[in-house]
TIVEXSE-527535 format. One line per 10 residues: number of its first residue (from 0); for each residue x, y, z of C-alpha. Coordinates in steps of 0.2 Angstrom, whole numbers, plus 5000, padded with zeros to 4 digits. Each point is the difference from the previous one (the first is absolute). Layout:
REM TIVEXSE-527535
NUM> X/Y/Z; ...
REM end
This chain:
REM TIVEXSE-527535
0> 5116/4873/5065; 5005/5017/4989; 4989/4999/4983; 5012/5007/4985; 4990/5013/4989; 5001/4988/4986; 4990/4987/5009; 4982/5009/5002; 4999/5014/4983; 5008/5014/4994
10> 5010/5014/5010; 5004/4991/5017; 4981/5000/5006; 5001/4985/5012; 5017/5003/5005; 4995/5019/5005; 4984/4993/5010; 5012/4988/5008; 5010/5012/5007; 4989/5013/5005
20> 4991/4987/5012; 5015/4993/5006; 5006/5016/5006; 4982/5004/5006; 4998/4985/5010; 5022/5002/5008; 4995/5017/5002; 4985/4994/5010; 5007/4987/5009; 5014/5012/5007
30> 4990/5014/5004; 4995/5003/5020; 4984/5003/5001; 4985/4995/5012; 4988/5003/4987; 4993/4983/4990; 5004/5002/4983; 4982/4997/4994; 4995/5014/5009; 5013/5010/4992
40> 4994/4993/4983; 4983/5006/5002; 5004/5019/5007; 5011/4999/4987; 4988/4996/4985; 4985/5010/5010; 5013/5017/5000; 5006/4998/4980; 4980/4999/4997; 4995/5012/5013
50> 4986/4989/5003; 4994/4983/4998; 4987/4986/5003; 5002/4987/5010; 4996/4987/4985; 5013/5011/4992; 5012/4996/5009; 4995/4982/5004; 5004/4999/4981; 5014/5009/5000
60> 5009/4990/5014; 4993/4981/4992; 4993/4998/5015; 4981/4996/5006; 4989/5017/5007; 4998/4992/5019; 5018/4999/5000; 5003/5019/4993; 4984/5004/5011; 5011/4996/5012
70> 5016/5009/4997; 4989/5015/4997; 4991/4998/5018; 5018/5000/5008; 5006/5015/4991; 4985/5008/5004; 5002/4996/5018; 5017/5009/5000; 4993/5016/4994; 5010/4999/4982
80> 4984/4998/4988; 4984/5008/4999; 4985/4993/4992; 4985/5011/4994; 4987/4996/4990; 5003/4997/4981; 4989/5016/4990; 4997/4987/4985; 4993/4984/5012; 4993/5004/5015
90> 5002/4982/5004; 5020/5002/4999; 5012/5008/5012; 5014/5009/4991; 5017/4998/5011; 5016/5016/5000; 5013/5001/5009; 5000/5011/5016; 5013/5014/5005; 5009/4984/5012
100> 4998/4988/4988; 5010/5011/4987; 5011/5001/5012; 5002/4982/5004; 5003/4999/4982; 5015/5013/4996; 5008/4988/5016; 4998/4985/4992; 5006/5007/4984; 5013/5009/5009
110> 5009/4985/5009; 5000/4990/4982; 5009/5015/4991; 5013/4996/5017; 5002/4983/4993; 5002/5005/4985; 5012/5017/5002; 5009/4987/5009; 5003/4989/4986; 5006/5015/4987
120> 5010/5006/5011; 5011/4985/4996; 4999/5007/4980; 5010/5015/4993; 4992/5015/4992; 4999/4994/4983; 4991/4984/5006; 4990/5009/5011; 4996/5014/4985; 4995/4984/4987
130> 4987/4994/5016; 4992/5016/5001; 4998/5001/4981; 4990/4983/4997; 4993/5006/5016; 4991/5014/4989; 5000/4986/4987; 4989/4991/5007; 4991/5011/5008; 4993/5007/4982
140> 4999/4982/4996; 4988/4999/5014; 4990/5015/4994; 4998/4991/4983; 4993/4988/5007; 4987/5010/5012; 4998/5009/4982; 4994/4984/4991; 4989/4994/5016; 4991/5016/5000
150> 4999/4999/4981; 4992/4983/5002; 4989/5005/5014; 4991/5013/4989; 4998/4989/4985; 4990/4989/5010; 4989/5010/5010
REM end
């Protein structure tokens, strides 16, 4: 089911979500890859942090720390994360992203922009030129919102 913006607030907010997961989730399901997306999910948030937790990421992913214990055990086993021990808590490992797990990364990210070239090829150049600009749109959205979370971070600690 579609939501129309004026269902859920001002300016289209729930019908944008909507969107942007269903065409996550068809981009998803028609790309080829071996990989499992969770473990796409968590090289994915482990490289736009440059390093993370294990709890981190449990938390992250809504899912329980065995379960992303595990996750992180696999990809460790394939050589594409690294863990070291965390300078602030010498209890804590910190997780980053090995040179193959980059790697493994720009692939999976690679074949979903296949999927998706695929679909705008079906889109002439003005349609094409309106995605790429609430692409930047939403992209400095997405900064204001990073913006406000570091903003709220500092006020609290």
């Amino acid at each position: 089911m579609t939501v129309s913006p004026s269902d859920h607030g001002p300016g289209g907010a729930a019908e944008l979500l909507d969107v942007v997961v269903r065409l996550n989730r068809w981009v998803t399901h028609h790309s080829d890859w071996a990989l499992p997306l969770a473990q796409v999910r968590v090289l994915s948030q482990i490289d736009e942090w440059g390093q993370a937790r294990t709890g981190d990421l449990a938390r992250v992913e809504h899912c329980s720390q065995p379960t992303m214990t595990t996750r992180v055990q696999r990809l460790q086993a394939r050589g594409w994360v690294a863990r070291a021990s965390d300078p602030l808590d010498a209890r804590a490992t910190m997780l980053t992203l090995t040179e193959e797990g980059r790697a493994v990364l720009a692939d999976a990210r690679a074949t979903r922009a296949r999927v998706l070239q695929a679909l705008m090829a079906h889109m002439d150049a003005p349609e094409r030129e309106r995605v790429q600009a609430a692409t930047r749109t939403l992209g400095a959205l997405l900064e204001i919102a990073y913006a406000n979370h570091r903003h709220e971070q500092n006020k609290t600690s």
